[in-house]
N, C-alpha and C positions, 0 to 999 in steps of 0.2 A: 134467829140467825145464829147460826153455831159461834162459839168464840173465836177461834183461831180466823175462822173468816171475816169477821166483824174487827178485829184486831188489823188484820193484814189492810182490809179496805183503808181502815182509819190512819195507818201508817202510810199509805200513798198518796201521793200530794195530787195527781191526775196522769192518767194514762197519757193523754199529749199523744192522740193522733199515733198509737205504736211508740209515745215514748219520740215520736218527733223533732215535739218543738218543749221538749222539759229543757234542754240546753237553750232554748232560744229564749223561753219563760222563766229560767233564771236570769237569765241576762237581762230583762226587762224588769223584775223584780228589784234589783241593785243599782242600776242605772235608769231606772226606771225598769291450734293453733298461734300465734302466739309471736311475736315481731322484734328480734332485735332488742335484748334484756329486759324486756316491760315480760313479768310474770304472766299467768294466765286472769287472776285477780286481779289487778295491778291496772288502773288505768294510762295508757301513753298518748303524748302529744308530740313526738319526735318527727321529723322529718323522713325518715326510712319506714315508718309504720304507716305515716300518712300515704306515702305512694305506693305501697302493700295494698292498703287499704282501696286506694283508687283504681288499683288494675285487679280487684277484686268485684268490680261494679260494669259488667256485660252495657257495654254502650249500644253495640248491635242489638241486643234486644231490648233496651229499652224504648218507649213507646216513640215513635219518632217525633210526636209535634214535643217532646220536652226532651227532645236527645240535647241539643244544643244548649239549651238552659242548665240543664244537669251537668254537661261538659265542663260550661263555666264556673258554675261550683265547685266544682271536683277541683277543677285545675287552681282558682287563684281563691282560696277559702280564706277568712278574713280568723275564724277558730277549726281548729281541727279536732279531735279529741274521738281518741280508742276507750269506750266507758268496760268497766271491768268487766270480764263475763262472769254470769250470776248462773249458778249449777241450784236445781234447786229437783227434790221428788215430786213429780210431774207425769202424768199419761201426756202420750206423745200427742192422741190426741184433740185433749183439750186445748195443748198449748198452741197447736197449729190451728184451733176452731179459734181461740180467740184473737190472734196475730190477724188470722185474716178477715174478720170481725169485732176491730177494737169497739166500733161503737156500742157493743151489748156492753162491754164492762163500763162503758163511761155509763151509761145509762143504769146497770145496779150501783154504782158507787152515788150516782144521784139520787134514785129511788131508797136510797137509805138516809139520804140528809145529808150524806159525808161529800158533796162535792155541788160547784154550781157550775163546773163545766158541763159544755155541749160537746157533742160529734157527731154530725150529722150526716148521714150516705145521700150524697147527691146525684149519684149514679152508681155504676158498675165497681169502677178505682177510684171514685171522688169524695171526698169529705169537704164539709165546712165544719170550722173550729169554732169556739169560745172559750175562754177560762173564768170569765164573770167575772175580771180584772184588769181588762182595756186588753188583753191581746187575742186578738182575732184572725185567721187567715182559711188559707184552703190550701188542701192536700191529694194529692194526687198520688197514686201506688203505678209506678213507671216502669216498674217488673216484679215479677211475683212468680216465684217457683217453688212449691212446695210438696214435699214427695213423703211417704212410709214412713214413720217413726221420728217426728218432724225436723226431718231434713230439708231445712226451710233457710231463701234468699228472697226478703224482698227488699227493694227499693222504693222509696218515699221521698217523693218532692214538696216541700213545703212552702212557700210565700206568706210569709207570715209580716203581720202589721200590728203594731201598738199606739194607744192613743192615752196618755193621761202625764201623772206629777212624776216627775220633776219635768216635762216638755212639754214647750209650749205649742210643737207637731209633731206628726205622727215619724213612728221610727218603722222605719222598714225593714225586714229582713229574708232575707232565703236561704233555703235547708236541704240539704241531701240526705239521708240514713240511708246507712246500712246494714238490715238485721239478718243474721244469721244463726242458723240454730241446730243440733244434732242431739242424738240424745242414744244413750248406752242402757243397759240393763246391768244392776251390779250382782254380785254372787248373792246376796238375798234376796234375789228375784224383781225389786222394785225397781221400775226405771227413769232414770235421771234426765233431764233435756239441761242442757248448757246451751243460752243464748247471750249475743253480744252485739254491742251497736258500733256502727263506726260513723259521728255524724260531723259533717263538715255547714258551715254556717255563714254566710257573706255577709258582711250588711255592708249599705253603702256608704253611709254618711263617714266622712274619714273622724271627726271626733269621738263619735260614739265608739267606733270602729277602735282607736286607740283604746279607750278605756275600758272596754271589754276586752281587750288582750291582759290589759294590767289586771283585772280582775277574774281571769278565766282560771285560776286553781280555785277561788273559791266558787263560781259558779258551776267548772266542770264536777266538787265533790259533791255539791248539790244534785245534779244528775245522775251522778253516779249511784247517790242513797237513791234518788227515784224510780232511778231503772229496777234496783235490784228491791224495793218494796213490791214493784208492780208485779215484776217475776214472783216474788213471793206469795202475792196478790193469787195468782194463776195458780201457785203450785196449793194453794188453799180450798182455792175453786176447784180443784180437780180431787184433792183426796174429800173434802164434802160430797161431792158426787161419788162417790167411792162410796163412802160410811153412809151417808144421809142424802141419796138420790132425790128425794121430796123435798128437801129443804134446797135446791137450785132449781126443780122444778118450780116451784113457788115464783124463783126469780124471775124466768125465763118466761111465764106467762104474762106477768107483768111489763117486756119490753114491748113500749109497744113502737118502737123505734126501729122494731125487726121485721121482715116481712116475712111470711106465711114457712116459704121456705126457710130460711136462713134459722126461723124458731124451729121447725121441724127437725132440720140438723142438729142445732143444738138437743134438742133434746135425743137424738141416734148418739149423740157424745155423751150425755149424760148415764144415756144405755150403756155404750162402751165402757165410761169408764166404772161402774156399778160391777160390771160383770166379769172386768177385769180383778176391779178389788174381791173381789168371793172366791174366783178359780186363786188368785195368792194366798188366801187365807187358806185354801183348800190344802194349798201344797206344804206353806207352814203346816201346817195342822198334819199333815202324814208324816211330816219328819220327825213327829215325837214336839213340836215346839206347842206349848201349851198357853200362849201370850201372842199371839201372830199378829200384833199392830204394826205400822210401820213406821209409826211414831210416838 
């Protein structure tokens, strides 16, 4: 396993369902574009970012048996939080194969030791979770648009449950995300994807509920490194596929979490992006540049 990707893996604490429930599983951990002067980096939890964010979230298209579940999220969210967008070099699309395919990365990050979470496709939009640390739920992808050069909005409902110390029952929670993602080509030819979540969180119990507001700066930086390891995570995986197409091959035949198709594609990404990396090197290389890495 190359270093950079072996590194990036080990610096990710778990995908979380797309990065889901990383907000929800800090808060369990402890307790058991751009909006209104919050920078592009810059995580916000403002009020005017939060309802940006909310009428940024297609209700009509969202699936109907969880339009209403989702509504009530959106509207009385008990944490808000805008997590920094993470810009990182990225084929556009690897990064769109794995967003809508989280369960192949939880599954190499397993298959390497680095992790005892699960994610399991239980249908078409459905996941069931684990973190191998009392939090458990299921996940449902409530909208999913994802277009050329990944230009991508999906929505993620999550109902997530915890069961261990310091409580004596189980804590409930529910989750909305919002990921969206775009991505640019810069004058050295490489292309960048910037993605960003906007996750809103309810839970019910009004104690917990308190003290997870008191502790949501340090739960939200906690998410915030999450997100942007995971992105890194991705942007690892795709320049390996680039340099060493065989060495994620390797990976991808071992999920066996994946079915027949979904590996097949994966591996047409891994073609992609192989072949993208050669024709960039091609072009450095006519312009006189005698070093054409892109890192």
């Amino acid at each position: 396993m190359p270093r950079c990707l072996r590194v990036a893996c080990a610096k990710g604490v778990l995908y979380r369902a797309a990065c889901a429930t990383v907000a929800l599983s800090g808060l369990f951990a402890h307790a058991a574009t751009l909006a209104h002067g919050a920078e592009p980096h810059e995580a916000a939890t403002d009020a005017a970012t939060r309802r940006q964010a909310a009428a940024a979230i297609p209700l009509d298209k969202v699936e109907p048996a969880y339009r209403d579940a989702v509504r009530d999220v959106v509207s009385q969210p008990t944490l808000f939080r805008r997590l920094p967008t993470s810009v990182v070099d990225c084929r556009p699309a690897m990064f769109t194969y794995v967003v809508e395919n989280p369960e192949a990365l939880v599954e190499i990050w397993s298959d390497l030791g680095l992790s005892h979470a699960e994610l399991v496709r239980t249908g078409e939009n459905t996941f069931a979770l684990s973190d191998g640390a009392g939090t458990t739920g299921e996940m449902v992808v409530v909208e999913s648009t994802c277009e050329a050069g990944a230009q991508n909005r999906i929505v993620m409902y999550v109902d997530g449950r915890y069961e261990g110390k310091p409580f004596n029952r189980p804590l409930t929670a529910k989750c909305v995300l919002l990921l969206r993602s775009g991505s640019i080509e810069e004058t050295n030819g490489r292309q960048y994807v910037a993605a960003r979540i906007d996750s809103f969180i309810k839970l019910d119990q009004t104690s917990v509920a308190l003290l997870a507001k008191a502790m949501h700066p340090l739960i939200g930086k906690t998410a915030d490194r999450n997100f942007a390891d995971t992105v890194g995570f991705i942007s690892s995986l795709s320049y390996t596929a680039e340099a060493r197409p065989e060495r994620i091959r390797e990976l991808a035949v071992s999920l066996d979490g994946l079915d027949e198709p979904r590996k097949q594609r994966f591996d047409n990404v891994i073609d992609e992006c192989h072949r993208s990396g050669i024709a960039w090197q091609q072009s450095r290389l006519a312009t006189g540049l005698t070093d054409p890495t892109p890192r």
